[in-house]
GURO-91645 format. One record per residue (C-alpha): residue number from 1; residue in one letter; x, y, z. Coordinates in nm, 2 decimals, padded with zeros to 4 digits, m for minus. Example, Ala and Ser with C-alpha at 12.3 -4.5 7.8 and 13.67 -1.06 7.14 Angstrom:
<recs>
 num residu     px     py     pz
   1      a  01.23 m00.45  00.78
   2      s  01.37 m00.11  00.71
</recs>
This chain:
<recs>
 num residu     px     py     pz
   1      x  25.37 m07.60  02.35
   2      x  25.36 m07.26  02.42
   3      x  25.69 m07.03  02.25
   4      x  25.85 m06.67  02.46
   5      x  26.06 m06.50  02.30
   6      x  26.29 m06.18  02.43
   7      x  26.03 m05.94  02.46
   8      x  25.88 m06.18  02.72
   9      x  26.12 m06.13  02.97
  10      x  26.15 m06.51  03.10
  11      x  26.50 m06.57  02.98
  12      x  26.81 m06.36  03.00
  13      x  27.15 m06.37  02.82
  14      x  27.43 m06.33  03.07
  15      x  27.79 m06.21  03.01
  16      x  27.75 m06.02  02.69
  17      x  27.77 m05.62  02.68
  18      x  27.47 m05.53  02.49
  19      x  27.18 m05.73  02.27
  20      x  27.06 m05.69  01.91
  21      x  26.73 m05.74  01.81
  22      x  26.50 m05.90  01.54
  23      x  26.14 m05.98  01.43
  24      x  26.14 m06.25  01.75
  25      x  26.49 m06.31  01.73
  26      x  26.80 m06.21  01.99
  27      x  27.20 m06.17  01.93
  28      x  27.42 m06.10  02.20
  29      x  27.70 m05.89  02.16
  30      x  28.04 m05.84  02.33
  31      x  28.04 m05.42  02.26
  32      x  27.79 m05.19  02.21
  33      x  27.63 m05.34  01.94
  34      x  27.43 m04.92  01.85
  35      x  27.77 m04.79  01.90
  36      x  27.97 m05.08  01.69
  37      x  28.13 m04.82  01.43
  38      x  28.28 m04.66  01.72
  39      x  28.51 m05.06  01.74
  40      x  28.60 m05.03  01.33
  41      x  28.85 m05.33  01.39
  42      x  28.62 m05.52  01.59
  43      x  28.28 m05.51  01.51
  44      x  28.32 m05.73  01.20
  45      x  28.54 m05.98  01.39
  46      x  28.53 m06.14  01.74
  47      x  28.30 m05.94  01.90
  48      x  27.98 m06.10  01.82
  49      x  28.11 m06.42  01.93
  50      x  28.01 m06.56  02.26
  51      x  28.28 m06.72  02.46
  52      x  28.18 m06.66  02.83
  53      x  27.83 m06.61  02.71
  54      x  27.52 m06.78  02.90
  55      x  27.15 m06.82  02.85
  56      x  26.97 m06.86  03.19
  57      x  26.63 m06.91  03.28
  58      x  26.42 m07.14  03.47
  59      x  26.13 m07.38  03.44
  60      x  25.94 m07.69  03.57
  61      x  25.87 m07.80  03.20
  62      x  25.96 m08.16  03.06
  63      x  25.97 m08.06  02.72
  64      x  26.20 m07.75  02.60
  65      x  26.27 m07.66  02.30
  66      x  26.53 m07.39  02.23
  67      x  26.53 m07.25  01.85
  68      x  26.85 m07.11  01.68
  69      x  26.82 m06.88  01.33
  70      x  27.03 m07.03  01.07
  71      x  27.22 m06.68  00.95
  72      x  27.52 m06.75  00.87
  73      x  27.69 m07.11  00.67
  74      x  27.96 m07.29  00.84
  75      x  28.11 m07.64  00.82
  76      x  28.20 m07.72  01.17
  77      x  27.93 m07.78  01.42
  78      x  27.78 m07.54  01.67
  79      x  27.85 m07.61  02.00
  80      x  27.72 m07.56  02.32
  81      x  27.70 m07.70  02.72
  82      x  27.41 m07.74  02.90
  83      x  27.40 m07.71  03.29
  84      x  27.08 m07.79  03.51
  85      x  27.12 m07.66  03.84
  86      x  27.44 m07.55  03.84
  87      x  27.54 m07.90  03.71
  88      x  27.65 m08.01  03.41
  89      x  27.43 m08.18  03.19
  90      x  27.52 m08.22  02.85
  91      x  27.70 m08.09  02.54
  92      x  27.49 m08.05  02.24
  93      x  27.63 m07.99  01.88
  94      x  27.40 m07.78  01.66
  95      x  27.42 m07.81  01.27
  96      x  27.28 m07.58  00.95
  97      x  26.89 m07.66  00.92
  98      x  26.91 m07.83  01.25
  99      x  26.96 m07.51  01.47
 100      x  26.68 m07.65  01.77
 101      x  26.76 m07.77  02.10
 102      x  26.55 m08.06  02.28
 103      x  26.59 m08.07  02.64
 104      x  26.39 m08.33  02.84
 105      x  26.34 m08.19  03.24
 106      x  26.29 m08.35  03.55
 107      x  25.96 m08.19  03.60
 108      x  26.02 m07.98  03.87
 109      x  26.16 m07.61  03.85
 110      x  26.52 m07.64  03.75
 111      x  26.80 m07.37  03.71
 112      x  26.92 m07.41  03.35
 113      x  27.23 m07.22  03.22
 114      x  27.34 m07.27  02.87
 115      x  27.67 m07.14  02.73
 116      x  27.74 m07.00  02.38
 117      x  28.00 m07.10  02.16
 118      x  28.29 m06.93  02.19
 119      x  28.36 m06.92  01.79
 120      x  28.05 m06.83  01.67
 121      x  27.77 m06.61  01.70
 122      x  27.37 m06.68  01.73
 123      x  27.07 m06.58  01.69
 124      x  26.83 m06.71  01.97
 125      x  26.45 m06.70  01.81
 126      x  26.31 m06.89  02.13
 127      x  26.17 m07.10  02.37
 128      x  25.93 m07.35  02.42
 129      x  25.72 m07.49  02.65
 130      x  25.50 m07.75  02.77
 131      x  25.13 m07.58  02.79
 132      x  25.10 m07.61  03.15
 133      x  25.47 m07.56  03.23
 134      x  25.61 m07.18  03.40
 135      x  25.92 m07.00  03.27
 136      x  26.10 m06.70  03.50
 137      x  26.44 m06.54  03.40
 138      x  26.72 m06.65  03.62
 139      x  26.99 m06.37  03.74
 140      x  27.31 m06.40  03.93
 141      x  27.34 m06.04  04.04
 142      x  27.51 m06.11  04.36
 143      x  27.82 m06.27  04.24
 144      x  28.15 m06.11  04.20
 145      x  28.21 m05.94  03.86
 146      x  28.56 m06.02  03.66
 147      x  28.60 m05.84  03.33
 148      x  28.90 m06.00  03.13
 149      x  29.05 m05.90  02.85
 150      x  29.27 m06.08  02.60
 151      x  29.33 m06.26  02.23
 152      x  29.24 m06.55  02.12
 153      x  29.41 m06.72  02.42
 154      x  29.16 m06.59  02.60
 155      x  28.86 m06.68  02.37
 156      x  28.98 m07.00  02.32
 157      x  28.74 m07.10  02.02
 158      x  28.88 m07.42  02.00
 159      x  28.74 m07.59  02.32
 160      x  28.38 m07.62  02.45
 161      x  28.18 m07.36  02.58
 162      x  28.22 m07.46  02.92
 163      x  28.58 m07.57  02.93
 164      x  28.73 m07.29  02.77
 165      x  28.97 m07.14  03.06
 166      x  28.79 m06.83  03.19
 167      x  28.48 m06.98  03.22
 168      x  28.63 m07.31  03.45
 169      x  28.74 m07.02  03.71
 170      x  28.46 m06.82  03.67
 171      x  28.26 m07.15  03.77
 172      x  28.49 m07.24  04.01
 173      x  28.50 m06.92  04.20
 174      x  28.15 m06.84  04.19
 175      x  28.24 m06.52  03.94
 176      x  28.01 m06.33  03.68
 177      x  28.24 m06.35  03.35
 178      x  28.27 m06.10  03.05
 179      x  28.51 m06.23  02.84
 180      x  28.67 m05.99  02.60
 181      x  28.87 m06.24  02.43
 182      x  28.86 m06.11  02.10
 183      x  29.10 m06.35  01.84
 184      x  29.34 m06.13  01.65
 185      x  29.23 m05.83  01.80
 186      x  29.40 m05.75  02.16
 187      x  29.57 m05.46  02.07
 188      x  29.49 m05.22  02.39
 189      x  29.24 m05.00  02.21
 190      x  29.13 m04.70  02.39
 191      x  28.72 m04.74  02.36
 192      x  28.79 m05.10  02.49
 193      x  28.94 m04.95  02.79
 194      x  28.62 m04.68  02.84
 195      x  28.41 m05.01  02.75
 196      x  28.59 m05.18  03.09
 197      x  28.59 m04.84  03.24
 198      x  28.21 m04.83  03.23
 199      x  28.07 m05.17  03.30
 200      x  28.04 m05.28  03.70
 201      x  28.37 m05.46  03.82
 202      x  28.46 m05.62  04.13
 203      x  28.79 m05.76  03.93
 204      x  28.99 m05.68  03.59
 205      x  29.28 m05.89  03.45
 206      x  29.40 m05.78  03.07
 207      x  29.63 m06.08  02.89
 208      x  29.82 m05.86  02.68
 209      x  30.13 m05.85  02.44
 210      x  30.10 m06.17  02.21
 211      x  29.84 m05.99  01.94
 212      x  30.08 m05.66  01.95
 213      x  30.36 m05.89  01.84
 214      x  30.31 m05.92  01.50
 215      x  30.33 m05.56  01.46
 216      x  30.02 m05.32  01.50
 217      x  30.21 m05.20  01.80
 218      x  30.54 m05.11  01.77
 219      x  30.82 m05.11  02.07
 220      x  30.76 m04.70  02.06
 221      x  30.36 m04.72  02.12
 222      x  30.27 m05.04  02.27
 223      x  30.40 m04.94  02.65
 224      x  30.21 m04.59  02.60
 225      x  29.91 m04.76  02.48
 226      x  29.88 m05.01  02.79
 227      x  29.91 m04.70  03.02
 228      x  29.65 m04.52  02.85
 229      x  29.45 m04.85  02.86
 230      x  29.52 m04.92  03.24
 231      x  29.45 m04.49  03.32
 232      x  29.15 m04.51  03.13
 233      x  28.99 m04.80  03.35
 234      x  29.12 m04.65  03.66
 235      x  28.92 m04.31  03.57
 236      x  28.62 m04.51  03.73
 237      x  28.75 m04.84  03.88
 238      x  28.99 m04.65  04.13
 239      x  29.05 m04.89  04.37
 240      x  29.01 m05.27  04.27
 241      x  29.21 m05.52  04.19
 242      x  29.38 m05.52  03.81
 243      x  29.59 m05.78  03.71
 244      x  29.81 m05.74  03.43
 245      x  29.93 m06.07  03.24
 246      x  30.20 m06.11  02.99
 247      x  30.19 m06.35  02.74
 248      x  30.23 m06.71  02.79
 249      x  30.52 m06.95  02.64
 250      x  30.52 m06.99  02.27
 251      x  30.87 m07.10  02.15
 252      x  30.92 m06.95  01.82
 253      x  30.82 m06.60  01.96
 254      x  31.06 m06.62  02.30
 255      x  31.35 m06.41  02.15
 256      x  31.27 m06.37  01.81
 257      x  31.20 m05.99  01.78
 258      x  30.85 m05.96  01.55
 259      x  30.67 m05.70  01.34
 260      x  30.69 m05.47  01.68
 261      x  31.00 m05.47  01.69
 262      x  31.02 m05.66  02.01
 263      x  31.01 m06.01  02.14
 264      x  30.78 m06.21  02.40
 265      x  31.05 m06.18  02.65
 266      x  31.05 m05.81  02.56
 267      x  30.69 m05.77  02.61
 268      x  30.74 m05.93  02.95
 269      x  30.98 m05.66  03.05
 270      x  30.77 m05.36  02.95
 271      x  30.47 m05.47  03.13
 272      x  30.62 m05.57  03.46
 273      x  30.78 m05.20  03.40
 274      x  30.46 m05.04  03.37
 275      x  30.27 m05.20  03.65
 276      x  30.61 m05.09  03.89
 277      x  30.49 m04.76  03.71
 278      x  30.15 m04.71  03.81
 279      x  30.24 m04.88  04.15
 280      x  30.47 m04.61  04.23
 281      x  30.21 m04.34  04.12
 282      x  30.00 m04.49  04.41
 283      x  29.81 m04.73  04.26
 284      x  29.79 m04.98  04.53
 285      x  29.62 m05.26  04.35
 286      x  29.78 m05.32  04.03
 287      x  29.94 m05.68  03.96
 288      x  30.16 m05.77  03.73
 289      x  30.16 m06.15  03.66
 290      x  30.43 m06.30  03.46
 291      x  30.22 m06.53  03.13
 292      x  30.47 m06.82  03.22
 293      x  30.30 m06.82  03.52
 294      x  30.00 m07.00  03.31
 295      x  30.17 m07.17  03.06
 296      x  30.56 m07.18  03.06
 297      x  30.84 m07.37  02.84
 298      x  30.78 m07.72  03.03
 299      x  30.38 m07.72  02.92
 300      x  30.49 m07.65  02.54
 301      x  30.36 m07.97  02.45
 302      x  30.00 m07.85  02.55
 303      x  30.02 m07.56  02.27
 304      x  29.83 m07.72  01.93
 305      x  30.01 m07.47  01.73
 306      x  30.32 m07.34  01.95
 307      x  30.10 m07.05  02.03
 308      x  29.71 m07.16  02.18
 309      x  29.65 m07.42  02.44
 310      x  29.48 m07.70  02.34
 311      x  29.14 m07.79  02.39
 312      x  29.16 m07.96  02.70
 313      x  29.44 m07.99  02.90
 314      x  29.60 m07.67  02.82
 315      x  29.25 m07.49  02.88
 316      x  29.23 m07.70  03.20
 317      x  29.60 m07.59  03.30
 318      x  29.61 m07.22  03.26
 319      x  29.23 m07.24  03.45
 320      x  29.43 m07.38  03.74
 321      x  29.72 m07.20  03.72
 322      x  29.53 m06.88  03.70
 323      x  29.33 m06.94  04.00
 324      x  29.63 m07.02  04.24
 325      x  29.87 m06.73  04.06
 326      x  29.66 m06.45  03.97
 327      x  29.35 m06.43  04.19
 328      x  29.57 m06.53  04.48
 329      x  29.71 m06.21  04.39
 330      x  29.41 m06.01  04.35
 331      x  29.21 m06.19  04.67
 332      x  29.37 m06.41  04.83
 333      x  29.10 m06.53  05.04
 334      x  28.85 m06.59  04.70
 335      x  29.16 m06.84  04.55
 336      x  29.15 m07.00  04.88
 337      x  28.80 m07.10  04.92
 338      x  28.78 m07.13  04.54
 339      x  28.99 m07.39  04.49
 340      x  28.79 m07.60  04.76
 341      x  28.50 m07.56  04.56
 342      x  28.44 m07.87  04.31
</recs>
């Protein structure tokens, strides 16, 4: 078999901001990984995760072999979802000393697309080939671009790669995904809005709210802060759509006031507040969106912990209920026709 490896060019990671590099070894990350200090709170947490994230390439080969670097211990297996032309194919569970990926294809080229985990991060050494097989990157630069930004609602580390929320209505809508889900760590920071600002965007949605409960926001700067976020994307992205999305149900947290000093119903307030804001500075497409929109009190029972979705068919809920109540916001016509597509 014959290996390639990043410097060859015939694959490319899809989704991710910026790559780190190794003797023969790749890392995606979801900031800039030679600006990382510049993220103090983030760089040593979510952010070299890969929930969203995608390996695409394409080849006629009927054995391939895809090699992971064991860096890092961990009990819980490694997962990730395998599609072959834009089909899904199968789930395979990586463990530590085991970190390579057998694939058998059909013979002909094939499309393959395989996502990351969304709770972990990797280091992709390579692939291989059969000797008389070809290999070509595979790029999707045509389709629409959605940057979201959230918590761990949003990452949603719990579920498989592929089912996780954003990525079932980025598949469903035909959409290239960054997901800025970053567990923990939502809290409207200012270089994650020039990060947004900077990066080609046909849409933008930011979950926000549930990660400033607890207190790193308080009720005095958590409003200003999600201005400065939303100004600081709009220096670049003037004119499309943003959707701005409260936080879902979580029962404990509904009128209980937290460490900001306000509760979830609070939350929902100020940011319905501040979209009627900016819409009344002239900003023409800004939408606010209501989290119990996605997951409200009846679909408590699909929250694992009173506060995430489950793994399935809370994922699988807020995918639909996102489709048909925010993007029908922010395109009507792409919710439409998306939710015909299978």
């Amino acid at each position: 078999m014959r290996s390639y490896y990043h410097e060859d060019n015939v694959f490319f990671l899809e989704g991710c901001v910026s790559l780190e590099t190794g003797d023969r070894w790749v890392s995606p990350w979801r900031i800039p990984f030679r600006r990382r200090d510049f993220f103090p709170f983030l760089k040593d947490q979510r952010v070299h995760d890969s929930p969203g994230v995608r390996l695409c390439f394409s080849t006629d080969s009927v054995d391939i072999r895809i090699k992971f670097l064991d860096k890092e211990s961990f009990a819980e297996p490694v997962k990730f979802d395998v599609f072959v032309n834009n089909k899904f194919s199968e789930g395979i569970d990586l463990y530590p000393g085991k970190m390579r990926m057998d694939l058998i294809g059909g013979g002909g080229m094939a499309d393959y697309m395989i996502y990351l985990p969304p709770d972990r991060a990797v280091w992709l050494e390579g692939i291989s080939i059969d000797d008389d097989a070809d290999i070509v990157t595979t790029r999707r630069p045509s389709h629409a671009r959605w940057l979201h930004y959230g918590s761990s609602i949003s990452q949603s580390a719990c579920a498989r790669p592929s089912r996780i929320w954003t990525v079932q209505v980025a598949r469903r809508l035909g959409l290239n995904l960054r997901n800025f889900g970053f567990g923990g760590n939502c809290q409207c920071e200012p270089m994650v809005g020039r990060l947004m600002r900077d990066l080609p965007a046909d849409y933008i949605t930011l979950k926000l709210g549930i990660n400033s409960y607890g207190g790193a926001l308080s009720e005095r700067t958590f409003g200003p802060n999600v201005i400065g976020l939303i100004q600081i994307i709009r220096d670049k992205h003037t004119r499309i759509p943003i959707g701005v999305i409260s936080p879902i149900y979580s029962p404990e947290r509904e009128d209980v006031k937290g460490g900001s000093g306000m509760s979830l119903k609070d939350m929902r307030e100020t940011l319905k507040g501040i979209v009627e804001i900016c819409a009344g500075y002239g900003d023409q497409n800004i939408h606010y969106i209501s989290g119990l929109e996605l997951l409200g009190e009846a679909d408590a029972g699909l929250l694992s912990d009173k506060l995430h979705p489950n793994a399935e068919s809370g994922q699988d809920l807020i995918a639909e209920n996102f489709v048909k109540r925010v993007l029908s916001r922010l395109n009507p016509t792409l919710a439409v026709h998306g939710s015909m597509r299978p």
